[in-house]
Steps between C-alpha positions, in 0.01 A plus 500: 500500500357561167124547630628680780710703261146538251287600832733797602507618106142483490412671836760754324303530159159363478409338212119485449477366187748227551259166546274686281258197366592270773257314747591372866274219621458616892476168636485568925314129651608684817446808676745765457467851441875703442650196275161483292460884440904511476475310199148639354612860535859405319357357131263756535758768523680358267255513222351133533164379657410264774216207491423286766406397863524572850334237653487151385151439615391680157687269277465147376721393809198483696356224274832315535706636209855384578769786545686347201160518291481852593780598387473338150213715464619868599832481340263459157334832613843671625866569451597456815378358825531706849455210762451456888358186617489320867677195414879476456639428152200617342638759277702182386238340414339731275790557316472144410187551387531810329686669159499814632686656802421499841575733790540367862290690730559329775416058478427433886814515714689394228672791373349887337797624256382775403479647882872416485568690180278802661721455844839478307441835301398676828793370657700605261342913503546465854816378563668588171636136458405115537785368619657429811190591672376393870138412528252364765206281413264533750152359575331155271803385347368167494182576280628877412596426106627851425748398748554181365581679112658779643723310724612278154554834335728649724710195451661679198605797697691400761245534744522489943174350602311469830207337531276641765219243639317278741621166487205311308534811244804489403670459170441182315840256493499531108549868507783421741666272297473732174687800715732216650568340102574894426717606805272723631584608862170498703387428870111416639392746781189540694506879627521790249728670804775241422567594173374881391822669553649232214334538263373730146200408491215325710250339283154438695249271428164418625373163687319342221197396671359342163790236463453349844320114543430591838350776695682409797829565323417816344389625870802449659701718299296752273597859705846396479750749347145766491 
């Protein structure tokens, strides 16, 4: 609630000098384009400046540098680390190896907090509150990790959720549990028809083509939910 409380005061009144002499290590060892610029544009308009990478294939990774090596080394050059890898628990990893900060962009379909902390102040402009909220999940819940931190988030709030899927997407059994171990009313669906008189909010997400082993797989259900 305090960084959500920070974000709306700063939207409010800009501060451009405020991480004046600060340095963000980009680190992005996976595509993205909203989440990297999100962050670039932010220290920049906040006074600070922005070093490093978009694609991994520039940096010592392609001569087998270990992640945790990599780390080491930018958080010497940085004060803190922006982050999005491909394989989950990676941002925990580099905080392991490094002193300074990091950021989780996004580590594979692990979890992306910030997206969470972006979706939570938007809810909370849109709906004017955070509680007692009703809100449908639909699409790659299996592999869909703003789902996964969002879904964790909500937890606090009182949240109804539905969770809108095919069958082999749908959410993992640990998220389950977590909204189970928190009394968190919720329900698995496969047809956004079933549920979009229920609820606040329906929360889309794409059919991760990237995070499937096999073709196959990915065929059968990628214009789902489109």
């Amino acid at each position: 609630m305090e960084i959500l409380n920070k974000a709306a005061a700063l939207k409010k009144n800009p501060q451009p000098k405020l991480l004046d002499g600060y340095v963000m290590g980009s680190c992005f060892f996976e595509p993205s384009t909203r989440t990297r610029l999100s962050f670039e544009s932010a220290m920049q308009h906040l006074g600070g400046r922005v070093v490093g990478f978009a694609d991994p294939n520039v940096t010592s990774t392609k001569k087998g540098e270990t992640l945790y090596d990599t780390a080491r080394i930018v958080s010497q050059y940085v004060d803190v680390i922006a982050m999005r890898h491909p394989l989950d628990g990676a941002a925990r990893r580099a905080a392991e190896a490094s002193d300074k900060p990091i950021i989780n962009g996004g580590d594979g379909s692990n979890q992306h907090p910030t997206q969470t902390l972006l979706d939570l102040l938007t809810i909370k402009e849109t709906q004017k509150k955070l509680e007692n909220l009703s809100i449908a999940f639909v699409g790659d819940l299996k592999y869909g990790r703003t789902v996964h931190s969002l879904a964790d988030a909500l937890t606090h709030f009182n949240a109804r959720v539905y969770c809108v899927a095919p069958e082999s997407l749908q959410m993992p059994g640990y998220i389950l549990d977590t909204l189970r171990a928190r009394k968190i009313k919720f329900s698995m669906h496969e047809k956004i028809e079933e549920i979009i008189g229920k609820v606040d909010i329906l929360y889309m997400t794409r059919i991760q083509e990237e995070r499937f082993d096999e073709r196959m797989e990915y065929e059968k259900v990628k214009d789902t939910y489109r």
